[in-house]
C-alpha positions as CSV (number, residue, x, y, z in Angstrom):
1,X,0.0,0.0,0.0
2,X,3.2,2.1,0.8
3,X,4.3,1.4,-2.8
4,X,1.3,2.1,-4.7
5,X,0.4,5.5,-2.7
6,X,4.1,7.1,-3.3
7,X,4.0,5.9,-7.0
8,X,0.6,7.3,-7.0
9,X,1.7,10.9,-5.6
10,X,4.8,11.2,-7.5
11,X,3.0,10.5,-10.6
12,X,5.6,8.0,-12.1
13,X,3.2,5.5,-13.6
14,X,2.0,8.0,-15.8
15,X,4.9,9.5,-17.1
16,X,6.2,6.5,-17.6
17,X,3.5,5.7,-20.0
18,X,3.7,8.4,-22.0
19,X,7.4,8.2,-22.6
20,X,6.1,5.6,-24.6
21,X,3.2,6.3,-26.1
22,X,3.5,9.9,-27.0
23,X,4.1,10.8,-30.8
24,X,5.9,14.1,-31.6
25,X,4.1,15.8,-34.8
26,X,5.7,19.1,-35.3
27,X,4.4,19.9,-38.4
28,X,0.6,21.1,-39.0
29,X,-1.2,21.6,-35.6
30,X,-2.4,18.5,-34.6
31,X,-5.9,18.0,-32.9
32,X,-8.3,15.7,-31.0
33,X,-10.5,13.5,-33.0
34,X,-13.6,11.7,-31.4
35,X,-11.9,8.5,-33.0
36,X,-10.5,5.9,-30.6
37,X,-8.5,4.5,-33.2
38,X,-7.1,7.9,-34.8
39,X,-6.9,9.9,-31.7
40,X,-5.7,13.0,-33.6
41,X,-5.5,14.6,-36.6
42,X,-4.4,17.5,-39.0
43,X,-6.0,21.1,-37.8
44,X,-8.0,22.1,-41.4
45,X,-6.6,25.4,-42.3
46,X,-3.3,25.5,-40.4
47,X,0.2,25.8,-41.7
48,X,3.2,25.6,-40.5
49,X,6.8,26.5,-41.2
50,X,9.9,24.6,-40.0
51,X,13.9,23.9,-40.3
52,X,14.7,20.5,-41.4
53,X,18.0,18.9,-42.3
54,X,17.2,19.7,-46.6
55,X,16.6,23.6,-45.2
56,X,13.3,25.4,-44.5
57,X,9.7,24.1,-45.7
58,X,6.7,24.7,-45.1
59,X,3.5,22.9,-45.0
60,X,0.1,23.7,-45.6
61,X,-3.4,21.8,-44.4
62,X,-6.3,21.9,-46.7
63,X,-10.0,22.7,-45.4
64,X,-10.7,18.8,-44.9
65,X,-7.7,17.9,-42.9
66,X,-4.9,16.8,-46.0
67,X,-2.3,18.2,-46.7
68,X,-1.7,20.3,-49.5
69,X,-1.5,20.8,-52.8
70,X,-5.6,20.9,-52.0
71,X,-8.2,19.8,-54.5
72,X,-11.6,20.7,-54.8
73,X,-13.6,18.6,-53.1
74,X,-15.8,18.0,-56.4
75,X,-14.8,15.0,-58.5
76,X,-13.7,15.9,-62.1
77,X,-15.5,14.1,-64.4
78,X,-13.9,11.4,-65.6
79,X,-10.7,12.1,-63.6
80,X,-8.9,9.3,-61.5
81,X,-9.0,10.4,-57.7
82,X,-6.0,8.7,-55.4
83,X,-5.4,9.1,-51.7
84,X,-2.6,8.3,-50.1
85,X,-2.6,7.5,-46.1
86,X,0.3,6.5,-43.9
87,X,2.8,8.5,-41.3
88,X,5.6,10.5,-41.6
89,X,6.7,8.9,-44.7
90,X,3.7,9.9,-46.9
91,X,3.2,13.1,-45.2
92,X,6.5,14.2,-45.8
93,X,8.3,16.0,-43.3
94,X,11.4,18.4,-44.4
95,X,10.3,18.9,-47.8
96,X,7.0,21.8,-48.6
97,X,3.6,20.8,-49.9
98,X,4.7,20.4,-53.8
99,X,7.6,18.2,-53.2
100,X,6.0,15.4,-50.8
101,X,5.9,12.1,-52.8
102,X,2.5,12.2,-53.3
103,X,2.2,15.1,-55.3
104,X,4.9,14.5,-57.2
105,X,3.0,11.0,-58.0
106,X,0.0,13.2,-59.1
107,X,2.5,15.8,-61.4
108,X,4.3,12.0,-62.9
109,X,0.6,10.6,-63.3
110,X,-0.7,13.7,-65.8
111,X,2.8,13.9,-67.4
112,X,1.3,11.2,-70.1
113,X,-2.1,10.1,-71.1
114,X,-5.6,11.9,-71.9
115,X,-6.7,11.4,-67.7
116,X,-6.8,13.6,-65.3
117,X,-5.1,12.6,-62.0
118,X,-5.3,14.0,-58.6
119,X,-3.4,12.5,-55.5
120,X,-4.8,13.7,-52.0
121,X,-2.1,13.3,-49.3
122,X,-3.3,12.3,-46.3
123,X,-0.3,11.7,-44.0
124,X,-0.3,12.0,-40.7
125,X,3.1,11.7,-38.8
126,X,2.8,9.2,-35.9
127,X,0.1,7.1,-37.7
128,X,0.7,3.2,-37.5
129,X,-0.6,0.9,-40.3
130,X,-4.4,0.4,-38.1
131,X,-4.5,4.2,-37.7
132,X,-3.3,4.8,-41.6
133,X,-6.5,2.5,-42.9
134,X,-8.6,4.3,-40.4
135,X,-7.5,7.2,-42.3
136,X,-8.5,5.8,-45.9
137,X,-12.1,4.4,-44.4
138,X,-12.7,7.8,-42.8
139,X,-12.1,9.4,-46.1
140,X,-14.2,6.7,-48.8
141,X,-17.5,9.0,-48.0
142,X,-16.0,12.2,-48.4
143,X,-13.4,11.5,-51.3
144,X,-14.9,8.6,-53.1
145,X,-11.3,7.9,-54.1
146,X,-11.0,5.2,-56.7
147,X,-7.6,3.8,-55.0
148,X,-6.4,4.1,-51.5
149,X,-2.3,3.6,-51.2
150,X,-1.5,2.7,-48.3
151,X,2.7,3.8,-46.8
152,X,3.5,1.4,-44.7
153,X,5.5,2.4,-41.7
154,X,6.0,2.6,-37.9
155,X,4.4,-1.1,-37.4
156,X,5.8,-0.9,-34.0
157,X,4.2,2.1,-32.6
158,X,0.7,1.8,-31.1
159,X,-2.2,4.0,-32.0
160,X,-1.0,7.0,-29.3
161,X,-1.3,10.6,-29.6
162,X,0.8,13.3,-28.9
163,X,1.4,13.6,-25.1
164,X,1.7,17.8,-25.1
165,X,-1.9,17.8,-26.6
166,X,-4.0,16.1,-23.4
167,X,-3.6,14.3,-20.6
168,X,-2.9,10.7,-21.8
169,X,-5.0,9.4,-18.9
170,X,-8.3,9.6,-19.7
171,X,-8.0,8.1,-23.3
172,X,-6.6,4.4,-21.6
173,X,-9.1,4.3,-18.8
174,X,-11.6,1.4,-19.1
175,X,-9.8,0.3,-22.5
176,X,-8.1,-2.9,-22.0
177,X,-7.2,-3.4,-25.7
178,X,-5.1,0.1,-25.8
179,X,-2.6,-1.0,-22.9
180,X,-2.1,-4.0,-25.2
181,X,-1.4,-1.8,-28.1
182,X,0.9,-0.1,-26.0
183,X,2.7,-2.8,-24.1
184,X,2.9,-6.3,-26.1
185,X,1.6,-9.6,-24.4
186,X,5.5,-10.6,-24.1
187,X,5.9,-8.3,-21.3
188,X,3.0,-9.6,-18.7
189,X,5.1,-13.3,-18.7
190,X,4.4,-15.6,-16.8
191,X,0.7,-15.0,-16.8
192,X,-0.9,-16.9,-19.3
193,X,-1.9,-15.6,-22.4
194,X,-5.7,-16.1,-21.9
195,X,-5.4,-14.0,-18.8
196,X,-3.5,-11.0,-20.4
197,X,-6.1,-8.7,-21.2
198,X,-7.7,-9.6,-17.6
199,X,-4.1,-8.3,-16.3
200,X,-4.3,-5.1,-18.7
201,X,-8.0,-4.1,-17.2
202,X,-6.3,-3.6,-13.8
203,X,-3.6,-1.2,-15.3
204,X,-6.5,1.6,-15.2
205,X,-6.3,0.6,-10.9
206,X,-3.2,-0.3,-10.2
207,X,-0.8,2.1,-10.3
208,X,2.8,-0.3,-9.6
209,X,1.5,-1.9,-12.0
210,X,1.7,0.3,-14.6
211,X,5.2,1.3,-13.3
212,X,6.5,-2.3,-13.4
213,X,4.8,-3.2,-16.7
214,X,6.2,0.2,-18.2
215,X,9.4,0.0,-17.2
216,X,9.5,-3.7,-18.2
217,X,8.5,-2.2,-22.0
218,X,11.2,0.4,-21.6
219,X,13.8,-2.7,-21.0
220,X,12.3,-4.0,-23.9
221,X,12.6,-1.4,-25.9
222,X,16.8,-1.0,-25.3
223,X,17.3,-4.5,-25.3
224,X,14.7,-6.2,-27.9
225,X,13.9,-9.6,-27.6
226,X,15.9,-11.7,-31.0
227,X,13.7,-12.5,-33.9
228,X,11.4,-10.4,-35.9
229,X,8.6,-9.3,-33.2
230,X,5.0,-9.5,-34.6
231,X,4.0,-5.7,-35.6
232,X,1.5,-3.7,-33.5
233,X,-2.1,-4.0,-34.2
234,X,-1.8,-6.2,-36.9
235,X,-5.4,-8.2,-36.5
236,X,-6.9,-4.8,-36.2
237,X,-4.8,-3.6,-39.4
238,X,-6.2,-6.5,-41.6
239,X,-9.6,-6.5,-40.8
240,X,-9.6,-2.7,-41.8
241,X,-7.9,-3.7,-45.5
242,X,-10.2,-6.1,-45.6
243,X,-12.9,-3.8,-45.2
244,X,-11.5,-0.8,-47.2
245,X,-10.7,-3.1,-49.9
246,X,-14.5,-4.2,-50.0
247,X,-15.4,-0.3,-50.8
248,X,-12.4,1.2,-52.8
249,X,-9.1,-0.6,-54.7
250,X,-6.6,-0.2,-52.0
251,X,-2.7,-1.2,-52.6
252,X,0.0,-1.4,-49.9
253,X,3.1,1.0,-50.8
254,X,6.7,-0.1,-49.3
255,X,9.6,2.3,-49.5
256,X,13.2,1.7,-50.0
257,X,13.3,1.4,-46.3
258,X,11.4,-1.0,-46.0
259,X,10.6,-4.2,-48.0
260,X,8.0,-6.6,-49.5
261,X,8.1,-9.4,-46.5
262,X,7.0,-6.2,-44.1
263,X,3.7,-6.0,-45.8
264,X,3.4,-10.0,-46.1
265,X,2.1,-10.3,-42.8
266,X,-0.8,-7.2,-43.5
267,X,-2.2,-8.3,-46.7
268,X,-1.8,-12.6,-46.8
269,X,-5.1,-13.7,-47.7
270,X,-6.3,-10.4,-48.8
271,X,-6.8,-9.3,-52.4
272,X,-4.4,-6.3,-52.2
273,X,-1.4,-5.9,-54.2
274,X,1.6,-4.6,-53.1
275,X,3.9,-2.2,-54.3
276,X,7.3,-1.8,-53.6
277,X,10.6,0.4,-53.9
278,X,13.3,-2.0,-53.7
279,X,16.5,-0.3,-51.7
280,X,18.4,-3.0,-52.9
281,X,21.9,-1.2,-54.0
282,X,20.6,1.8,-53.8
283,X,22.6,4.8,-51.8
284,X,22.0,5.7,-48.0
285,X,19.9,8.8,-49.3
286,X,17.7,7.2,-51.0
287,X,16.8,4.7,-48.1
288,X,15.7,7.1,-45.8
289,X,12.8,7.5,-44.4
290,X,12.2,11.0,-44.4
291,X,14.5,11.5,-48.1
292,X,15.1,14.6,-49.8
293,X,13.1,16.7,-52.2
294,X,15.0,15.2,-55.1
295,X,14.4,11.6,-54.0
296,X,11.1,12.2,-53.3
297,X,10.2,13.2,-56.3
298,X,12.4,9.9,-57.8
299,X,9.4,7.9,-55.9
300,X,6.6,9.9,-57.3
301,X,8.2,8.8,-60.8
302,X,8.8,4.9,-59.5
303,X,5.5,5.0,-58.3
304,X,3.5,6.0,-60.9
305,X,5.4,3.6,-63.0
306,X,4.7,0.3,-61.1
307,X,1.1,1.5,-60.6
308,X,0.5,1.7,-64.8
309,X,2.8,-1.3,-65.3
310,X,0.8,-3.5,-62.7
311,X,-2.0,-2.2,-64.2
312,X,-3.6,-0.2,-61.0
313,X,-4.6,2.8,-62.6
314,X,-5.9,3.4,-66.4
315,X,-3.4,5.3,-68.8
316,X,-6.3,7.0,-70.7
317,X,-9.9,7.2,-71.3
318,X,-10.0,4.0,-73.3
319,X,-8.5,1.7,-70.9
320,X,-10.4,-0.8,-69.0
């Protein structure tokens, strides 16, 4: 009782958790969403203006929550309209609105053929692969999009928000399946697996509980466990591609930093195709996550490519 009133008054549980579960998004403002998947968002309207390691850019957020270059929200007729979702690595930090990969997909898509093309980005840094296709199944009503790509990225991060925008609290209380987002089944050992989400209810009560567990997953984190751990929210993820893919053509997009056995494990089973930038041989700068203008706009070129040579978009009016 000693122990669990001084963790209580110093408040260590709690900032233990949210050394792990908050999400820095500098770029935009970011805001609450009534979503208990998404969590947060992009503020419509805002900007923002930032030094990054390529030199200033800017970014802008359109009157629906993407970021820019905006579109009108009306469909052109007989146009193609393509969103992409994802984190960091489709929003594109460091580089402004016209050089993210995205719209330089959009500006390689109308460089040929009699379509029109227009590629919404909607990025949000932080966003793991459930809280990406939350994105694109949000967006099917509004957008009508007639393909949803999908960046893959930050499989290990939980659906969290950032800690500076509210207390972290009151969004995990009663909700069981969020501490397991946050801390993996691996770290409540010995306790049988059946059990674990009984164990993760009394995380909203105990309070050296959630120390131990926390710190445990901090351990974890330095030191991780050998072999390929099983990404975060990965049931969740595939029942929403299964979904989304039931209302819109979705594809799953892997970067040079990545590779085609990372989005195995989302889309086995599922008719989704998957698209990928091999960073096979290629240099350090192109590998990055968070590239350059100039590579950026080197994907936007790849991409559009493998889209029109696996035959995911039409080339003109006449195609199928």
């Amino acid at each position: 009782m000693l122990a669990e009133c001084g963790v209580r008054f110093t408040g260590a549980d709690w900032r233990a958790v949210a050394s792990l579960s908050s999400r820095v998004v500098d770029e935009a403002s970011p805001f609450l969403v009534r979503d208990p998947i998404l969590f947060y968002g992009l503020t419509p309207g805002s900007s923002s203006q930032e030094d990054g390691p390529w030199g200033r850019w800017t970014s802008h957020v359109d009157a629906w929550g993407y970021r820019e270059p905006a579109h009108p929200l009306e469909r052109v007729l007989g146009g193609v309209r393509i969103l992409c979702v994802g984190g960091s690595n489709v929003f594109g930090p460091g580089v402004s609105d016209p050089e993210t990969w995205p719209a330089r997909l959009e500006e390689a898509l109308n460089s040929d053929g009699t379509l029109r093309f227009e590629v919404w980005n909607g990025g949000v840094s932080g966003y793991n692969p459930w809280q990406a296709c939350r994105r694109g199944a949000e967006s099917v009503e509004l957008l009508r999009p007639d393909l949803v790509v999908v960046g893959l990225s930050n499989k290990d991060l939980s659906r969290h928000f950032p800690q500076r925008l509210s207390a972290q609290r009151s969004f995990f209380e009663g909700d069981p399946d969020l501490w397991l987002d946050l801390f993996p089944p691996r770290l409540f050992e010995p306790v049988p697996r059946a059990r674990v989400r009984t164990v993760a209810g009394l995380l909203d009560h105990v309070a050296v509980l959630r120390l131990g567990v926390a710190v445990r997953a901090q351990w974890d984190h330095r030191h991780p466990p050998e072999g390929i751990p099983e990404p975060v929210s990965l049931e969740p993820t595939r029942a929403c591609l299964a979904d989304l893919a039931t209302r819109t053509r979705v594809v799953m997009f892997v970067g040079p930093y990545g590779g085609e056995q990372d989005a195995d494990v989302y889309v086995r089973d599922l008719d989704i195709p998957v698209v990928v930038l091999s960073g096979r041989n290629l240099p350090e700068e192109r590998r990055l996550i968070h590239p350059s203008a100039a590579v950026l706009k080197w994907y936007g070129t790849e991409v559009a490519r493998l889209l029109r040579e696996r035959h995911l978009v039409p080339r003109d009016r006449t195609a199928p």
